[in-house]
N, C-alpha and C positions, 0 to 999 in steps of 0.2 A: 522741722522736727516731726517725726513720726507718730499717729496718735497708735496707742496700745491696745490692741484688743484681746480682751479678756473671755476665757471659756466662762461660759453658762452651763447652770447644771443642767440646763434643757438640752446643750447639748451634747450632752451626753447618751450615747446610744444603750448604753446599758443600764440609766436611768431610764430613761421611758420606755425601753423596754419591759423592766422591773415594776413600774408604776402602770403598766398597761396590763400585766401579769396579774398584778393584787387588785384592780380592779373586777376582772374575768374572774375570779376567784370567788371575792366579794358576792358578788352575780348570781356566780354558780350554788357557796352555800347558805344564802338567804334564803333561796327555792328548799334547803333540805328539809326534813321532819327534825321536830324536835330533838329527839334523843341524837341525831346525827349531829349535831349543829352543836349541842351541851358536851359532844366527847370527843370529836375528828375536828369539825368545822373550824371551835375557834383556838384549838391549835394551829391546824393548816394555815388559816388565814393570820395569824399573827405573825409565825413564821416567812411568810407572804412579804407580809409588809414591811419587816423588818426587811427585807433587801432591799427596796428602794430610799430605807430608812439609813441602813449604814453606809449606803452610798453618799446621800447627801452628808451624813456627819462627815464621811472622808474627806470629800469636796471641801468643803467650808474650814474644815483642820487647822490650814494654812491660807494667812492674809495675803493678798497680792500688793506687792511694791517691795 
């Protein structure tokens, strides 16, 4: 009998892409000034990380077997 192997959401190249993206992001607007950071920053950055975010919910959607 054949064992099964199962994707990971690691590997997925569009997740860590995505997760490597919100990171850089992250990075970038912690460095901003205040007022940048209260009115750009933490939209950009949610926006951000919701991609890596709705990828995993898609991933997991559906049980395997």
């Amino acid at each position: 009998m054949q064992e099964k192997n199962y994707l990971k959401l690691n590997d997925i190249s569009a997740y860590k892409g995505s997760f490597h993206l919100s990171n850089y992001v992250w990075n970038a607007v912690v460095k901003w000034d205040y007022f940048a950071k209260d009115t750009v920053g933490k939209q950009f950055a949610r926006a951000i990380d919701s991609i890596s975010a709705n990828i995993a919910e898609g991933f997991g959607r559906y049980k395997k077997g």
